[in-house]
C-alpha positions as CSV (number, residue, x, y, z in Angstrom):
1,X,-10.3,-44.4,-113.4
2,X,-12.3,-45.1,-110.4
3,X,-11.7,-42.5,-107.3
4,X,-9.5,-44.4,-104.7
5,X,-8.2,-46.8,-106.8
6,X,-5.6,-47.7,-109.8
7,X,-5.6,-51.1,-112.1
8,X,-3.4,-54.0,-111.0
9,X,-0.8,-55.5,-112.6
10,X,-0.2,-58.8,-113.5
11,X,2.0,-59.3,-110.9
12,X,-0.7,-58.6,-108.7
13,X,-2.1,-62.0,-109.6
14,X,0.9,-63.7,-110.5
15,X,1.5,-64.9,-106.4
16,X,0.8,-67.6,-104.0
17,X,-2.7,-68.0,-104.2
18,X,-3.4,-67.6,-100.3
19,X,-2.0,-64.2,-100.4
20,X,-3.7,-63.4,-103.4
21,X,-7.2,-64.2,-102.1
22,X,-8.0,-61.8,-99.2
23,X,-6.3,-58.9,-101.1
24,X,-9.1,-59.1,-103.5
25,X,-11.6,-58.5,-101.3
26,X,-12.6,-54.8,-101.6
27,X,-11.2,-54.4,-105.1
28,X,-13.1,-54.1,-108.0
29,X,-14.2,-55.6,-111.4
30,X,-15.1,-54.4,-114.6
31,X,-16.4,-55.3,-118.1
32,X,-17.8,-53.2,-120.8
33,X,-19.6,-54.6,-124.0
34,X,-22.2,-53.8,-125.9
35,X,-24.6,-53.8,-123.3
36,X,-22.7,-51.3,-121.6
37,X,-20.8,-51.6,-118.2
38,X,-20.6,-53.7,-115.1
39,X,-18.9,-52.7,-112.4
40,X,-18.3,-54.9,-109.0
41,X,-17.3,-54.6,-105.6
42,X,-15.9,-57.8,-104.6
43,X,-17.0,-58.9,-100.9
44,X,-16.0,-62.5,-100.8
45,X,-13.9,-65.3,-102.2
46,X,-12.8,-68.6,-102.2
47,X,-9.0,-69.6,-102.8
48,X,-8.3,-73.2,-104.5
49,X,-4.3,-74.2,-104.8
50,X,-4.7,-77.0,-107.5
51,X,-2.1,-80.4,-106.5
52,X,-2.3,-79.4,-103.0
53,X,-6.1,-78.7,-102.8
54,X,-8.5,-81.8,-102.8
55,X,-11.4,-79.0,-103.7
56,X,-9.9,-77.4,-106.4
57,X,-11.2,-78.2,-109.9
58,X,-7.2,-79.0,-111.1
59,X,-6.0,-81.3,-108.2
60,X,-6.2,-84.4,-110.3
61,X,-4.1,-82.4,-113.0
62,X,-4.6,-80.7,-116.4
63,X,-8.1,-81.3,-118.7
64,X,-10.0,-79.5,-121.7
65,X,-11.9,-78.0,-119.1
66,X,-9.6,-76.6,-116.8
67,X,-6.8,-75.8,-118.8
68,X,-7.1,-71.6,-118.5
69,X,-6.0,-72.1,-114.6
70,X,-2.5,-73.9,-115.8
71,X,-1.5,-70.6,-117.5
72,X,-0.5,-67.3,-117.3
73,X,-1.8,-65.1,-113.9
74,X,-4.5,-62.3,-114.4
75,X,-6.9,-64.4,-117.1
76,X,-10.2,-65.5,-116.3
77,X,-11.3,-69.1,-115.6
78,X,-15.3,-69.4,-116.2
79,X,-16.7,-72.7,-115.6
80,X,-20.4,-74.4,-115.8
81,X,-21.8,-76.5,-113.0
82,X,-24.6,-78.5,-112.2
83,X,-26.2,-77.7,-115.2
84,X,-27.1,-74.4,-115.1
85,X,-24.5,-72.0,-113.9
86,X,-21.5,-70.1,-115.0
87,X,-18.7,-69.0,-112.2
88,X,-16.0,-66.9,-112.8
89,X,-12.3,-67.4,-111.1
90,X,-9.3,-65.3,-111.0
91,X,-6.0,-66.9,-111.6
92,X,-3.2,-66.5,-109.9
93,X,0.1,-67.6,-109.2
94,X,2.8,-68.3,-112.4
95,X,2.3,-70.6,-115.2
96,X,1.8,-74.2,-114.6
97,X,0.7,-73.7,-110.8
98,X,-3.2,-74.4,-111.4
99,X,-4.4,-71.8,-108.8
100,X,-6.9,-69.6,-108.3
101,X,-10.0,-67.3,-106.5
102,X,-13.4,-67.9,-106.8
103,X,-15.4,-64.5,-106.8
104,X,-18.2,-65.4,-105.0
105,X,-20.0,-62.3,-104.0
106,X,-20.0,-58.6,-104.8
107,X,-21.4,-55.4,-104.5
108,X,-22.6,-54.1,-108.2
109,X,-21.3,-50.4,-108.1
110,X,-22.4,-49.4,-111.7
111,X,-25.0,-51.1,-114.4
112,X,-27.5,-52.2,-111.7
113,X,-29.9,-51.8,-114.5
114,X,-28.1,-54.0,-116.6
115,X,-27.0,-56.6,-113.9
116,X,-30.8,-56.6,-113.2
117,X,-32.2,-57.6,-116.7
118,X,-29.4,-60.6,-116.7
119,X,-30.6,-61.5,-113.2
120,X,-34.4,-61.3,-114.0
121,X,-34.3,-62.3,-117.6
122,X,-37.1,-64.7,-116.1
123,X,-40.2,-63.3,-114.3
124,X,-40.1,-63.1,-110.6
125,X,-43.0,-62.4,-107.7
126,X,-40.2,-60.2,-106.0
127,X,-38.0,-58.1,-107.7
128,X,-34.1,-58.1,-106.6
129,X,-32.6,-56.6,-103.9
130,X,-29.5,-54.2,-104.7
131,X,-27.5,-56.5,-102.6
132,X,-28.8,-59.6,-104.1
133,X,-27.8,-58.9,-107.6
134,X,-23.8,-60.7,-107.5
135,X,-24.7,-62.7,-104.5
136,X,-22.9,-66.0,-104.9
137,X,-20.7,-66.9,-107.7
138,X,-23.8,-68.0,-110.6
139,X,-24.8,-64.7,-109.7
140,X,-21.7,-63.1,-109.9
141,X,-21.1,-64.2,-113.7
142,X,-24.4,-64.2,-114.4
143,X,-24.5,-60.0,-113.8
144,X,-21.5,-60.0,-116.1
145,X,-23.2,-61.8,-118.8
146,X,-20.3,-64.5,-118.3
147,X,-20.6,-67.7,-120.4
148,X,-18.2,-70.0,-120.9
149,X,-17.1,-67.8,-124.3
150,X,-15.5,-65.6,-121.9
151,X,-13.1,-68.6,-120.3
152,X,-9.7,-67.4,-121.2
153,X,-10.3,-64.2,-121.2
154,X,-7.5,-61.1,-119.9
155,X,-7.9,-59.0,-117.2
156,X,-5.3,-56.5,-119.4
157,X,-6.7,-56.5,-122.1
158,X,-10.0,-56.3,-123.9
159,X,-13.5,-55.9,-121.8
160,X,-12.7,-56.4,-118.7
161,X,-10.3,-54.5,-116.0
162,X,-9.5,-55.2,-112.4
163,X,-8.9,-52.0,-109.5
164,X,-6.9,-52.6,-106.4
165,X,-7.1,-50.1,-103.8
166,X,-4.5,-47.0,-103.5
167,X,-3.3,-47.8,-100.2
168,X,-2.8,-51.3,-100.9
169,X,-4.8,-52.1,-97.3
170,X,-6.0,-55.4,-97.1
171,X,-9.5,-54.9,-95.4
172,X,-10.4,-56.7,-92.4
173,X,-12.1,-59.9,-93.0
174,X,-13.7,-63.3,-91.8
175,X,-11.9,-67.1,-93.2
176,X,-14.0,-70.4,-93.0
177,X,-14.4,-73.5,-95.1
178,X,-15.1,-73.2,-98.9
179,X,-19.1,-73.3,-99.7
180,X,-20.2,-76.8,-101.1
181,X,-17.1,-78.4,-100.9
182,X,-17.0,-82.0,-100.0
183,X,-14.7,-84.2,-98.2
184,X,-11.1,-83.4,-97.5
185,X,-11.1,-80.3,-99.1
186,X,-14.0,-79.0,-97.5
187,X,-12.5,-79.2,-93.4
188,X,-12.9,-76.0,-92.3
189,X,-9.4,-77.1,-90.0
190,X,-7.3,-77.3,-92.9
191,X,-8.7,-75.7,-95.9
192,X,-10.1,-72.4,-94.3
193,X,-9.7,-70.9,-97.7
194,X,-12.9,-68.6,-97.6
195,X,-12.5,-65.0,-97.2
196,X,-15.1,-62.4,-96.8
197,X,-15.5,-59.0,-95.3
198,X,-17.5,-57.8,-92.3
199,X,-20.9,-56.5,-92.5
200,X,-21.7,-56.8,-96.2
201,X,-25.1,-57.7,-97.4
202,X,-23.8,-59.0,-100.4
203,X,-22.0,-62.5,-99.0
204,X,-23.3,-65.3,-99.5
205,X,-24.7,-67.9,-97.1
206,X,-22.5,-70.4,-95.9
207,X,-23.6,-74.3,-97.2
208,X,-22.0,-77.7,-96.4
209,X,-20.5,-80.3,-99.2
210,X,-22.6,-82.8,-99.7
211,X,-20.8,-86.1,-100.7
């Protein structure tokens, strides 16, 4: 058990999705295999509400590759885009409402050494920064050792556990348009669905959709 803090619930997850989102922020994230244990701070996420979100993977309904966010709260959805990179997503809210929180950024609190070697399993002129290790979704999963194998998998069960804070606070935080969304769903007037807190080195930097 981690000082300050107790493992949710799955009713913790199992809400609407926009009320969901910015009480992740300062909880934490864990999974233990055989390389040993990852553990991560989570600074900043995107929320994504399915029918009623043009940017959300499930707003034109229910495919192979989706299908984990149409279930039950608490699992994780990982995903592969443009070719090269895995993301992991929370889902929330109850069985058949496709919604859920991208974890884009984080703060590795334990297995830097291990998050490292996944990060730099290719040589680099300039090693990491601390900071830089979960910053941005790719490298969020990526620190995990995340691959699609692990779409699916329970937050209550098995390697990975979530912590919410004891006093339940939500921590004070910044909202803006989603990163890289396009079109509708990326107006920063009605889809401000970003959340991230103050003063942490681990957010990631804010990019336009292209169309």
């Amino acid at each position: 058990m981690l000082n300050g803090f107790h493992l949710a619930n799955r009713e913790f997850f199992a809400r609407e999705v926009l009320d969901v989102a910015p009480e992740i922020l300062g909880c934490i994230i864990q999974r233990t295999d055989d390389e040993g244990t990852v553990t991560i701070r989570i600074t900043e996420v995107e929320a994504y509400a399915g029918e009623r979100d043009p940017g959300a993977h499930t707003y034109r309904g229910k495919t192979n590759r989706n299908k984990t966010m149409f279930g039950a709260a608490g699992h994780l959805y990982c995903y592969f885009t443009y070719g090269m990179h895995h993301a992991l997503n929370l889902v929330a809210g109850q069985p058949g409402q496709p919604y859920g929180c991208l974890i884009r950024a984080g703060e590795v609190m334990e297995g830097i050494d291990i998050a490292r070697s996944r990060r730099q399993s290719r040589p680099r002129k300039v090693p990491l920064l601390d900071a830089s290790l979960a910053r941005g979704p790719a490298c969020v999963a990526q620190s995990f050792g995340a691959t699609l194998v692990n779409d699916g998998d329970d937050l209550f069960g098995g390697q990975w556990k979530f912590f919410v804070p004891d006093d339940g606070v939500v921590l004070p935080h910044f909202t803006g348009p989603r990163v890289g969304v396009s079109g509708a769903g990326g107006s920063a007037t009605n889809f401000p669905w970003r959340y991230w807190l103050a003063d942490e080195s681990s957010v990631s930097a804010y990019k336009p959709g292209r169309v």
